[in-house]
N, C-alpha and C positions, 0 to 999 in steps of 0.2 A: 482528608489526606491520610495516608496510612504510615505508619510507625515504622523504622527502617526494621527492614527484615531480620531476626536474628539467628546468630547462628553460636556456634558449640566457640569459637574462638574466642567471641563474646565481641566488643567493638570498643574503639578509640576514638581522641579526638581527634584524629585526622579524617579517618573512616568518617563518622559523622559530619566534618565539615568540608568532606567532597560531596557528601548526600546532600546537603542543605544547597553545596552549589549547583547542582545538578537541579535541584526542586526548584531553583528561582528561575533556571533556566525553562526551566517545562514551566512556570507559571507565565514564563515571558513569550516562549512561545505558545500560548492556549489563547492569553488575554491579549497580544498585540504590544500591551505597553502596561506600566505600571508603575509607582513612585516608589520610595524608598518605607515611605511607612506603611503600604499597602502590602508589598513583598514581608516585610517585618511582620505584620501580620496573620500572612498566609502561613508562613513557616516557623511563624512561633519562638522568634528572636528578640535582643532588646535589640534598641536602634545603633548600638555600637557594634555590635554582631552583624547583625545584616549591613552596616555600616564598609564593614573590612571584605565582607565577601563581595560584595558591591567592586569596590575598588580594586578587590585582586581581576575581577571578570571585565573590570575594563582594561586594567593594563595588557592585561591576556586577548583584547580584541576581540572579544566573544559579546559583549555589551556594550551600547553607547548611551550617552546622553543625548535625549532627542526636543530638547527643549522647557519649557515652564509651564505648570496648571494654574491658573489662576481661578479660585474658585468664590472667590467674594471673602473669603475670611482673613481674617489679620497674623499677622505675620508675615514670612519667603512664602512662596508660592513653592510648589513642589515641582521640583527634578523629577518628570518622566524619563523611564529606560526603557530602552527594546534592543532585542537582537541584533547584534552586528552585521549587516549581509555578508560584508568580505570575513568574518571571524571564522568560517570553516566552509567548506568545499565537498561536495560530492558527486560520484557517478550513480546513475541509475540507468538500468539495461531491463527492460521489459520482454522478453523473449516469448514468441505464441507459434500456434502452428501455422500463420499465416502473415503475421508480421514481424519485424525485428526494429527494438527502438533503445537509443543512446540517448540521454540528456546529462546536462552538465547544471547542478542546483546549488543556488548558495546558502548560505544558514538561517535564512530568514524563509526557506521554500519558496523565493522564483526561480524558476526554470532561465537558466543563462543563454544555453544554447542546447540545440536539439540537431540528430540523425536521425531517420524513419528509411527503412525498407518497406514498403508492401508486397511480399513475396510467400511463397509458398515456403515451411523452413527445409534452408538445404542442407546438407550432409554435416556431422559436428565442426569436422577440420574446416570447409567454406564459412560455415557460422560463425566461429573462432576469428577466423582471417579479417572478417569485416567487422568486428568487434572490436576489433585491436584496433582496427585502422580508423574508426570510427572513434573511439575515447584517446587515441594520439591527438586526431585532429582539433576537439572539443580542448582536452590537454592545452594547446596552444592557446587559448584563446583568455590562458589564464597569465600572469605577469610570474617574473621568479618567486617572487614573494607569495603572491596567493599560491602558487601549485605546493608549497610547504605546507596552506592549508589544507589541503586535500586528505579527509579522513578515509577515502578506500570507496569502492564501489559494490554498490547492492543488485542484487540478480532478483528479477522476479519470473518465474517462469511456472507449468502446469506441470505438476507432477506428473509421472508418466506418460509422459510425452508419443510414447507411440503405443499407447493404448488408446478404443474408444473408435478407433479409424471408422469402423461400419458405423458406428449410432453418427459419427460425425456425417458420412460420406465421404470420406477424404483416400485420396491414392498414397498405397501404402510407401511409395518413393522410399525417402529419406529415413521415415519414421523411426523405423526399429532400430536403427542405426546409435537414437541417442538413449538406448532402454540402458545401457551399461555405461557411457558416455557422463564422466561430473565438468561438465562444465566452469561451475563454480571453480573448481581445482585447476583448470588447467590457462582460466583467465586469469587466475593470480599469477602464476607462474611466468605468462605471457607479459603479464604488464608492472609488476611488481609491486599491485598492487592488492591488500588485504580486498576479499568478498565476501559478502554476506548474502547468503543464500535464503527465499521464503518463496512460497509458495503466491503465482500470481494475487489471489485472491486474497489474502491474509495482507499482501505489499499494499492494494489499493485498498482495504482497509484502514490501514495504519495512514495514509496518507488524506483520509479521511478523518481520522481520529486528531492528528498531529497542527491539520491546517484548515480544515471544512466543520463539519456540525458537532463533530465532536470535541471541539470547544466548548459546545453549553449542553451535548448529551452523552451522559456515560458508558450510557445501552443503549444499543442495536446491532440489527444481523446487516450487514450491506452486504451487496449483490452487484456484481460488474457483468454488463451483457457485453460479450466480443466475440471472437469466435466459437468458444465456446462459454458457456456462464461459470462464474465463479463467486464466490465470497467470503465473507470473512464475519467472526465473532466478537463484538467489544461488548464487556460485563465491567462494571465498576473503573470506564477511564483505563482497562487492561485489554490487550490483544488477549486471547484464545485460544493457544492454538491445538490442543489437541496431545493427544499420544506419539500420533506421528505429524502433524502440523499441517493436516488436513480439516480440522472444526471447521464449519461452512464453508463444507464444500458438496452446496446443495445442487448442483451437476450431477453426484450418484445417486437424486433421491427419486425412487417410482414412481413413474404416474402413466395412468392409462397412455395406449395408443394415438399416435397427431392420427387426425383425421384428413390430413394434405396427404393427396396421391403419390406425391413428388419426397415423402420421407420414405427412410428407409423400413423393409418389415422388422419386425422388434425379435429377438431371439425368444422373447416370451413372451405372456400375455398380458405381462408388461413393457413399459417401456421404461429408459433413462429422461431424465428430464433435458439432459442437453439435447437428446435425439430435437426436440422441440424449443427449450428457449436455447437461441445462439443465431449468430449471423451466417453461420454456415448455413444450417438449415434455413433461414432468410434467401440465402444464394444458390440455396438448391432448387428452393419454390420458383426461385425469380429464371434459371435457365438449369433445369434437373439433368439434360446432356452434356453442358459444358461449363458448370458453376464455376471450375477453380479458377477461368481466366478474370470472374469479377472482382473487382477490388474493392474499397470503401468507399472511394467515389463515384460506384457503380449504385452500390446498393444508397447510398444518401442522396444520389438523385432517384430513387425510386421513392423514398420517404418524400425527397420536394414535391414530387409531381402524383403524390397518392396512388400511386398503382394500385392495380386491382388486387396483383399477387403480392406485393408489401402487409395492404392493409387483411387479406388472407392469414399471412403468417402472422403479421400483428393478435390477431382475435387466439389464432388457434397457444401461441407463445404466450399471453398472458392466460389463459383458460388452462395452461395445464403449471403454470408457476404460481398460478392464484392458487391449486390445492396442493401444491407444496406448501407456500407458506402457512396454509394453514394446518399443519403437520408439523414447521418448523416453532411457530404460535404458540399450540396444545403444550410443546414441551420449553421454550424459551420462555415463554411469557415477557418479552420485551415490548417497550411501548412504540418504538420507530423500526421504519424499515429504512435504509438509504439505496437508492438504483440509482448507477450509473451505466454508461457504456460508453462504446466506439462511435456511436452517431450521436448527431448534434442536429441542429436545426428546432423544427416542428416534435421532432421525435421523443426527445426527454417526456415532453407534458402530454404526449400521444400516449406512452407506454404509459406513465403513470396514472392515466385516468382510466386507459385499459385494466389493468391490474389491480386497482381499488374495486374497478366491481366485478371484478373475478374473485376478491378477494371476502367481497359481502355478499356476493349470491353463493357461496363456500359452506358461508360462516353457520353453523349450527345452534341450533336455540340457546340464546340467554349468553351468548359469549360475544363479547366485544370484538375491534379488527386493529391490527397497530395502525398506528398514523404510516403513511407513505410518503417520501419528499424524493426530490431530484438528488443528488450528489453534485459537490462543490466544484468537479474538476475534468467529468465527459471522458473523453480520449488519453488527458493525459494523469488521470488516476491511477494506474500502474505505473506509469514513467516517475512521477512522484515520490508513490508510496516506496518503488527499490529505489531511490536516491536517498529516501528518510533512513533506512538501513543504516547506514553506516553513522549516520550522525547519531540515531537511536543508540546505539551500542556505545558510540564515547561518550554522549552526554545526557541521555535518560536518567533518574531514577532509579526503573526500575529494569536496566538494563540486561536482565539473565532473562526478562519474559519471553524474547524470541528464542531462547535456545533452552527452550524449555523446564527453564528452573535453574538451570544446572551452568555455572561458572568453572571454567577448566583454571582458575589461580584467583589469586588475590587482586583486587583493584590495585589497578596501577602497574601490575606486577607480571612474569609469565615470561616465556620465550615469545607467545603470542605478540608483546608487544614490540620486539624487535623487529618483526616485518614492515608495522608501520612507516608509510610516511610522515605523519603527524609529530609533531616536535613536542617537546617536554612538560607543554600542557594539558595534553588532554591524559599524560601516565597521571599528573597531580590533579584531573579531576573525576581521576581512576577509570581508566580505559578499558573496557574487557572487549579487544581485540578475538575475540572468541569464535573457532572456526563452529560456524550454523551446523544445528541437524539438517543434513541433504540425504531425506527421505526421497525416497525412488517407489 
């Protein structure tokens, strides 16, 4: 665990024991549950310390007490705690160029309620419209009380959104429409409520990190396959994100030409890796005249029924992402790879056994290959990961790592926090309401 950040102001004991609250929380949620002497330990407190912050976080609703451990030894048995579900509230908005998805998550990460379009994306104003109407309705589903918990909604969408059209295949419609288009901006405005904007790949990352393997693994590059690929970077238990908050985003990285008839020709004598792994190109192989009427339940019944041209794309999709990784390998040197994506079925353990030996017939003398696993959450890894957003922000640790280091005020403090919704505790367990880099 690392040493709170310091800086030129230097720190107090308040500062510090919003950090410490903040740490028990990120320990409660990694580990599921944990005692009172077990937290004392992790965060390097006596037991009257972690004692009071204990007690402040449960009158705050943000922790409970979930029962007794009886462990055979003599004395009370210990007071397990975990996260409060109803102790704070979020939206999360996954926006792609072929879907649109609304969930409504509570603090403990279940998904409450969910919206799903599978559409082509339309114009920004139409997108807007059913956005709004979409987190009203979720909105409702919360009591007066809980919708005060509600920390703000997170955006997770692909940068430059109407670039890439040709490597995808995709009709140029809407696209360019949203190159100038901040969405982020104008959902706030729409709903009043605070958003936090990341990058799709980087969102299902964190959402990875926060609730799935990265509980018990610090490092790894994860990879989300959808319509087009994305991923994201965890080093030391931290997101990654980059200069412009692009890190794994191994969708721009070269690799030779697909060998399928049915992709598009490469502007050069390379190709992009999305031209090849992504579900687009899956739906181009599967009808190259008329791909964009397929939808996910088009192409997941081509995985039930092993199609000829599934298991086509299958071979040529991991064969040019197996020499990616091993380019991304050379220079990460991380031990785990995590894949997810948009299908489910037979297909998680299809791709990854694919991919393993794309990955070893790669591999060049005397070098190892990272381990490969499934991801904890399929389809709704980005719906997650932009719900974690906002909670990330009031009650991480290290809560500046999304917006790139850099805090626009003091914890707790800011004009930022006057937009929120969220009442007076999460300013005291120092909120940085902080508008995201919305790199374009």
């Amino acid at each position: 665990m690392e040493e709170p950040r310091k800086s030129g102001r230097g720190s107090n004991s308040a500062q510090l024991r919003r950090y410490n609250e903040r740490i028990v929380l990120q320990i409660l949620r990694r580990a599921g549950e944990a005692s009172k002497a077990e937290l004392a330990r992790a965060v390097q407190l006596t037991n009257a310390a972690i004692g009071a912050i204990i007690q402040d976080l449960i009158e705050e609703g943000l922790i409970v007490e979930a029962g007794k451990r009886h462990d055979g030894s003599r004395g009370q048995p210990a007071t397990i705690l975990r996260l409060a579900p109803g102790g704070a509230y979020s939206f999360g908005v996954r926006l792609d160029r072929t879907n649109m998805e609304t969930v409504l998550m509570d603090f403990s990460g279940r998904l409450v309620s969910r919206r799903l379009h599978d559409l082509i994306l339309p114009a920004p104003e139409r997108a807007l419209e059913i956005l709004t109407e979409d987190i009203r309705i979720l909105r409702e589903e919360l009591g007066s009380d809980e919708q005060t918990r509600i920390t703000g909604i997170g955006l997770a969408q692909p940068f430059n959104l109407g670039a890439w059209l040709h490597e995808l295949g995709l009709p140029e419609a809407d696209f360019k429409k949203w190159d100038d288009y901040d969405l982020a901006e104008t959902l706030e405005t729409a709903t009043g409520l605070p958003v936090f904007s990341e990058n799709d790949g980087t969102a299902a990352a964190v959402a990875e990190l926060f609730y799935g393997l990265g509980r018990q693994n610090d490092h790894f590059l994860y990879l989300f396959l959808g319509p087009a690929i994305g991923g994201g970077l965890i080093l030391k238990g931290d997101v990654i994100r980059g200069e412009t908050g692009n890190a794994g985003d191994v969708a721009m990285m070269p690799v030779p030409p697909s060998s399928l008839p049915t992709a598009p020709k490469p502007r050069n004598q390379w190709d992009l890796l999305l031209t090849r792994a992504s579900l687009v190109a899956l739906a181009r192989h599967m009808a190259p005249d008329d791909f964009s009427r397929l939808n996910r339940t088009d192409l997941q019944d081509a995985v039930e029924t092993s199609d000829i041209r599934y298991r086509e794309w299958l071979q040529d999709c991991a064969d040019a992402l197996g020499l990616a990784l091993r380019s991304a390998y050379a220079l990460l040197d991380v031990p785990l790879v995590v894949i997810d994506g948009d299908l489910g079925g037979p297909f998680p353990a299809a791709f990854r056994s694919a991919l393993k030996e794309a990955v070893e017939r790669a591999a060049p003398e005397k070098r190892h290959s990272p381990d490969i696993q499934v991801g904890s959450f399929g389809h709704d890894a980005g719906a997650i990961g932009a719900a974690s957003l906002p909670q990330f922000f009031n009650f991480s640790p290290r809560a500046a790592i999304l917006t790139g280091g850099k805090d626009t005020g003091p914890a707790g403090a800011g004009s930022a926090e006057d937009k929120a919704s969220f009442p007076a505790r999460a300013a005291r367990l120092g909120s940085h309401l902080a508008a995201p880099n919305r790199q374009t």
